[in-house]
Z-matrix of the N, CA and C atoms (Angstrom, degrees):
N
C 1 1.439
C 2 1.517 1 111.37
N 3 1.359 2 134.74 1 -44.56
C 4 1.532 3 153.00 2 -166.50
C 5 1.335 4 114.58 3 57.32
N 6 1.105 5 126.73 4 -143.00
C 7 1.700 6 101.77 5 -135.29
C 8 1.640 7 84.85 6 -134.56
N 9 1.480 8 119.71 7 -6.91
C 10 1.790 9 130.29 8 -143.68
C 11 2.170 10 101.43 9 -72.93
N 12 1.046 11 86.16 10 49.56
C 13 1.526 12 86.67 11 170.01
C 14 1.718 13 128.90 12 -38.26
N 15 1.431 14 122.22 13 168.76
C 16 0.997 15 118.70 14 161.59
C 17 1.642 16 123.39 15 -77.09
N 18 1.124 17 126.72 16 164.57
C 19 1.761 18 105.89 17 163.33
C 20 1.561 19 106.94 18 -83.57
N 21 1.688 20 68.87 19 158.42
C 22 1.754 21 96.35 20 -165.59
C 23 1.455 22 112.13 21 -47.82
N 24 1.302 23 115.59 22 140.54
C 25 1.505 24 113.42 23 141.17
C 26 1.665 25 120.63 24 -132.28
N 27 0.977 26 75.30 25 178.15
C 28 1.369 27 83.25 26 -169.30
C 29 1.604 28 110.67 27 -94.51
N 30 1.260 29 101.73 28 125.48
C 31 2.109 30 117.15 29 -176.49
C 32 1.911 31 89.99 30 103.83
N 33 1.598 32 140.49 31 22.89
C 34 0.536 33 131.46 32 159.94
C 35 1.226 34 124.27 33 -132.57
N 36 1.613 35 122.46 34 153.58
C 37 1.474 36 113.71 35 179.85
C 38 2.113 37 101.92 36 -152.70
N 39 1.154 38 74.98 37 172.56
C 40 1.737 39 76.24 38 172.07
C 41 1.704 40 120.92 39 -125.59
N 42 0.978 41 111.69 40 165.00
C 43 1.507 42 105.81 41 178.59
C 44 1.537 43 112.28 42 -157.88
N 45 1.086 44 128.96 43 165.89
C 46 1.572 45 135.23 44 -178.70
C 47 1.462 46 109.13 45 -63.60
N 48 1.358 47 127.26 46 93.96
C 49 1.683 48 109.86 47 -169.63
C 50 1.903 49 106.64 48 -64.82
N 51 1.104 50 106.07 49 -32.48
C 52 1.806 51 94.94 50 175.32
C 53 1.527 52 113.17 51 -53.43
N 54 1.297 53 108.87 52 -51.75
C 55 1.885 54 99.16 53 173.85
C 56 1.641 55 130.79 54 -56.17
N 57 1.175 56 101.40 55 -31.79
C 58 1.454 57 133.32 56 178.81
C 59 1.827 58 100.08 57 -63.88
N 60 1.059 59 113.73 58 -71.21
C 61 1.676 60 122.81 59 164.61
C 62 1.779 61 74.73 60 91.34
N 63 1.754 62 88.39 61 -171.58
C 64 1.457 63 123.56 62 -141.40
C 65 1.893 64 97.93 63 -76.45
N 66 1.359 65 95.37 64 -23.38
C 67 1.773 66 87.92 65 -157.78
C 68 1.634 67 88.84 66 -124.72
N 69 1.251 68 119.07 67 140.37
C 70 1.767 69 145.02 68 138.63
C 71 1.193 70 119.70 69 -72.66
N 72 1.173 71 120.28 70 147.39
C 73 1.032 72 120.21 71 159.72
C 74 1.890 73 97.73 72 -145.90
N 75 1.415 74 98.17 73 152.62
C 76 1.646 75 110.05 74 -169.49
C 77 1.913 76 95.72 75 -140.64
N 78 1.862 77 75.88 76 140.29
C 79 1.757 78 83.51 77 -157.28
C 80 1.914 79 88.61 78 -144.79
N 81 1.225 80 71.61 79 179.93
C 82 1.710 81 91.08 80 166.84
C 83 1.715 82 104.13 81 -124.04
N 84 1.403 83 100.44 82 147.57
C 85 1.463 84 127.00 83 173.92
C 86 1.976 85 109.66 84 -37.83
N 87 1.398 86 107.10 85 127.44
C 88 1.112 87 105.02 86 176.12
C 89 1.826 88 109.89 87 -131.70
N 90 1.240 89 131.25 88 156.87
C 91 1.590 90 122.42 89 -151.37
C 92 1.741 91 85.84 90 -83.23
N 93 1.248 92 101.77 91 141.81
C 94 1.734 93 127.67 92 162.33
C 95 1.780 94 100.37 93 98.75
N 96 1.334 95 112.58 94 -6.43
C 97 1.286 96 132.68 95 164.60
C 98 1.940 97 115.98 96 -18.83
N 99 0.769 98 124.45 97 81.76
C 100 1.972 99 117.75 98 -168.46
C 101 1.713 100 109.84 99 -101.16
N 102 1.298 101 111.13 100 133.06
C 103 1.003 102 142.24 101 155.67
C 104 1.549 103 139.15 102 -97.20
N 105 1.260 104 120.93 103 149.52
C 106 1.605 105 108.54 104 -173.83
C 107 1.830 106 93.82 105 -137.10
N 108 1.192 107 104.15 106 79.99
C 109 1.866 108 109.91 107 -178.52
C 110 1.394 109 98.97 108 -57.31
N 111 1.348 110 125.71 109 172.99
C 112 1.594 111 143.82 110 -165.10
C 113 1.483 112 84.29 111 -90.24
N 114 1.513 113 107.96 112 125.81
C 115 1.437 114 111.58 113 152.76
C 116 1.397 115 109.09 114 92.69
N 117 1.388 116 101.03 115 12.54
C 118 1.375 117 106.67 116 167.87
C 119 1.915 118 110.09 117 -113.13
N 120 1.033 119 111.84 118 133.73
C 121 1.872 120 114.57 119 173.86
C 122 1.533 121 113.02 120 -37.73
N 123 1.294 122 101.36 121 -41.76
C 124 1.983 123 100.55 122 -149.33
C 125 1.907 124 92.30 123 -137.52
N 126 1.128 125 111.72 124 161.92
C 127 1.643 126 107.59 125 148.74
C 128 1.608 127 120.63 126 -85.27
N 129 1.779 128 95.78 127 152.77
C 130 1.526 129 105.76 128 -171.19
C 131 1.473 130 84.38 129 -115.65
N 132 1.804 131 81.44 130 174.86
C 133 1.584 132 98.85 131 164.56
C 134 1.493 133 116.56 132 -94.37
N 135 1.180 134 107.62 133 137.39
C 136 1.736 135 113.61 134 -176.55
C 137 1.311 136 135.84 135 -58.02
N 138 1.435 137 91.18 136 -3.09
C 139 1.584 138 114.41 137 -172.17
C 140 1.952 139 88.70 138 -107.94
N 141 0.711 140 106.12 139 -7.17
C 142 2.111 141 118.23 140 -178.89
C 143 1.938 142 84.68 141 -80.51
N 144 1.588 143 94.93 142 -78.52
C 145 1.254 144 110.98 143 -157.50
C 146 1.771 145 118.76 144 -67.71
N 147 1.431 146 121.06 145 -13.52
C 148 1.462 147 130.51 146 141.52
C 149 1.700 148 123.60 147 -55.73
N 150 1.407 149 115.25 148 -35.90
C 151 1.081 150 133.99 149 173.17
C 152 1.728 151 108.64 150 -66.00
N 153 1.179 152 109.72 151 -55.22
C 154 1.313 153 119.04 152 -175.95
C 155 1.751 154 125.24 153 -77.41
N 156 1.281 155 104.48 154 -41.15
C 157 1.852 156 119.72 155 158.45
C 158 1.615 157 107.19 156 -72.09
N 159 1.135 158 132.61 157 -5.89
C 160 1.417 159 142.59 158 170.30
C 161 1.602 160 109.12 159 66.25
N 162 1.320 161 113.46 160 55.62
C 163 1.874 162 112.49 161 -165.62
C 164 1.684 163 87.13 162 -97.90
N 165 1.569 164 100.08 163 122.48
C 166 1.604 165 103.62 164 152.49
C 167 1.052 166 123.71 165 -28.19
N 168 1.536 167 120.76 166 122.50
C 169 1.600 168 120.85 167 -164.07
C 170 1.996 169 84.59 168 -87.15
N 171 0.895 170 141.84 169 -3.15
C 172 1.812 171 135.85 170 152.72
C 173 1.536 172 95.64 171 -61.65
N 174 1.495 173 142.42 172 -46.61
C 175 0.936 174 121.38 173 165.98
C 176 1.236 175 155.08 174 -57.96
N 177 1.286 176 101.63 175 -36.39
C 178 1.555 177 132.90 176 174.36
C 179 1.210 178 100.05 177 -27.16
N 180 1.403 179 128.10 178 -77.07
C 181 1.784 180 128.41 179 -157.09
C 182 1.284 181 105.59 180 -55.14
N 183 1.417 182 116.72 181 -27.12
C 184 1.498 183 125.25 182 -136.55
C 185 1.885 184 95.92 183 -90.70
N 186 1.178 185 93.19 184 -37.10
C 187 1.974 186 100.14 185 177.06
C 188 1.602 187 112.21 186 -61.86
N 189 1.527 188 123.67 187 165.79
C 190 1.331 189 122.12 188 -179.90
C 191 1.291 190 99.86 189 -153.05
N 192 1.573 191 88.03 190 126.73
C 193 1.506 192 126.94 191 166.23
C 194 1.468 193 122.83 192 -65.35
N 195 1.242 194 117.34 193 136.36
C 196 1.880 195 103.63 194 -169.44
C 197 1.705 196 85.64 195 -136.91
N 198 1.481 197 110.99 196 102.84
C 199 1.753 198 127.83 197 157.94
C 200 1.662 199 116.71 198 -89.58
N 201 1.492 200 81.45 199 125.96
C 202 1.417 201 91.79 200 165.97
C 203 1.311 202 131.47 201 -55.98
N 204 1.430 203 123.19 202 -178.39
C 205 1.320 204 136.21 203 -164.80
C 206 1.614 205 105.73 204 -53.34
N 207 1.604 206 107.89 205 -45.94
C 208 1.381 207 128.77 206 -174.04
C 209 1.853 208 105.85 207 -70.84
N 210 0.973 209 122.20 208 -17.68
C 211 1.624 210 138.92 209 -172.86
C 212 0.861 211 119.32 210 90.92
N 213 1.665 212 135.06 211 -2.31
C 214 1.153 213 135.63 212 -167.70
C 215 1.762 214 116.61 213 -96.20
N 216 1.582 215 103.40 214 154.22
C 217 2.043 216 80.89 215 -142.74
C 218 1.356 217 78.13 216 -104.59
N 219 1.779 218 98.92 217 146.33
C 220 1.685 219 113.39 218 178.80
C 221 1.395 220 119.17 219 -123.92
N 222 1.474 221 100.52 220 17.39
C 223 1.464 222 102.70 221 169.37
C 224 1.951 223 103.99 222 -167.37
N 225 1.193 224 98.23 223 160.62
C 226 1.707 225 98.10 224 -165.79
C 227 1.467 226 90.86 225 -152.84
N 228 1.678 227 108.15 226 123.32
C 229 1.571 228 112.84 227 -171.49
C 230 1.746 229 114.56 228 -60.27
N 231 1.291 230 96.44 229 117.83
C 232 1.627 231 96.49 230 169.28
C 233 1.814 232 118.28 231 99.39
N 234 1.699 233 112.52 232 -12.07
C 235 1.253 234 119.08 233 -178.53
C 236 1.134 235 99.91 234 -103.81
N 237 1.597 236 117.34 235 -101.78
C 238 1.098 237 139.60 236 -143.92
C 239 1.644 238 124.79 237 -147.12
N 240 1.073 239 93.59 238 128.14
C 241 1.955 240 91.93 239 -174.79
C 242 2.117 241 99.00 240 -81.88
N 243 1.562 242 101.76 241 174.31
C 244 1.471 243 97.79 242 -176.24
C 245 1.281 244 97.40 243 -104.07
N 246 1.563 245 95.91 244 163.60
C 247 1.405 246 123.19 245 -165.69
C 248 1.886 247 101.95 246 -79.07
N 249 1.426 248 111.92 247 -29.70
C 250 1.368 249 123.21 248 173.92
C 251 1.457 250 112.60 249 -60.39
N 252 1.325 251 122.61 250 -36.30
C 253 1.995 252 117.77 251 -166.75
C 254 1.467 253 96.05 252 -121.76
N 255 1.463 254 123.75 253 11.29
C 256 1.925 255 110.41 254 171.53
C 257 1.391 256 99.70 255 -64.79
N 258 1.252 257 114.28 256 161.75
C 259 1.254 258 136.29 257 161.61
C 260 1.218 259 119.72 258 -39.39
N 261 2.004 260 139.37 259 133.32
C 262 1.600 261 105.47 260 164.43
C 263 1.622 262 73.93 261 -152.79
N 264 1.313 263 96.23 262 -163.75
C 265 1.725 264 102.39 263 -160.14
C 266 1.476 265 119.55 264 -59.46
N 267 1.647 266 96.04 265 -23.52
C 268 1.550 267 111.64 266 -172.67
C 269 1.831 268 101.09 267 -71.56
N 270 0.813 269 115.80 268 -25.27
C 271 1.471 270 105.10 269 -161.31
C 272 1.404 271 125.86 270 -60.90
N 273 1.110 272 136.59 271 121.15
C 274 1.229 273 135.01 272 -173.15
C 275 1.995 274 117.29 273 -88.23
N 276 0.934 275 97.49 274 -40.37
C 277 1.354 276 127.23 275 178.22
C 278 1.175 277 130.71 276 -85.06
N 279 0.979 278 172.50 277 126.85
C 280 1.526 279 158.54 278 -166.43
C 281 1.954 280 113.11 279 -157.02
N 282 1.564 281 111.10 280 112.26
C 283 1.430 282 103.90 281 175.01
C 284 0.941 283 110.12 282 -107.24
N 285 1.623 284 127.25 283 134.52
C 286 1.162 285 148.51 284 143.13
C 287 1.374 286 136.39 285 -37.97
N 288 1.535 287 119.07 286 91.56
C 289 1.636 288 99.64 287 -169.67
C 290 1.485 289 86.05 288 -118.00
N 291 1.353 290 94.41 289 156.52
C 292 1.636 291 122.73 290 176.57
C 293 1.281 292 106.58 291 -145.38
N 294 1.603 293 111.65 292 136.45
C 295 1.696 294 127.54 293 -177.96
C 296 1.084 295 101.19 294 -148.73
N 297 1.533 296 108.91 295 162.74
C 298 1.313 297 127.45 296 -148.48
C 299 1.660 298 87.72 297 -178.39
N 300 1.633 299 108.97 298 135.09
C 301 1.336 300 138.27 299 159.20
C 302 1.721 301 125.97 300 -106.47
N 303 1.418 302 83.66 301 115.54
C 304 1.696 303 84.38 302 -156.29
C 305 1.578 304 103.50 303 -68.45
């Protein structure tokens, strides 16, 4: 596939559509909730990584998480996509998500 993306915008990202699988699901934040952002070693807890990006905990509920087929969440509105479904050489597939807050 290679790597030749579009340029960036912003409310968009890409991800491996094979890891991602057939079904989404989009939620709101729930406590013990884990994430593994790009460029991090291990997954944290989201309530770690809200703490640490400094997001109004009034905000917190209000953002949405989108888990893959497997449940594991690969993108979180406004932070960070996961280090598990980015793009890498292997990928054959690639989905396009774009969001927007009306």
């Amino acid at each position: 596939m290679g790597m030749n993306l579009p340029k960036r915008r912003s409310g968009t990202e890409y991800f491996d559509a094979e890891l991602v699988g057939s079904k989404v699901t989009l939620r709101h934040w729930h406590k013990g909730d884990r994430f593994h952002p790009i460029g991090m070693p291990s997954p944290v807890k989201l309530q770690d990584l809200f703490v640490n990006q400094k997001v109004p905990q009034a905000l917190r509920h209000k953002l949405i998480l989108a888990e893959a087929e497997n449940g594991d969440i690969f993108w979180v509105e406004g932070i960070r996509i996961s280090e598990r479904f980015q793009l890498t050489s292997a990928t054959k597939h690639r989905l396009q998500w774009q969001s927007s807050r009306d």
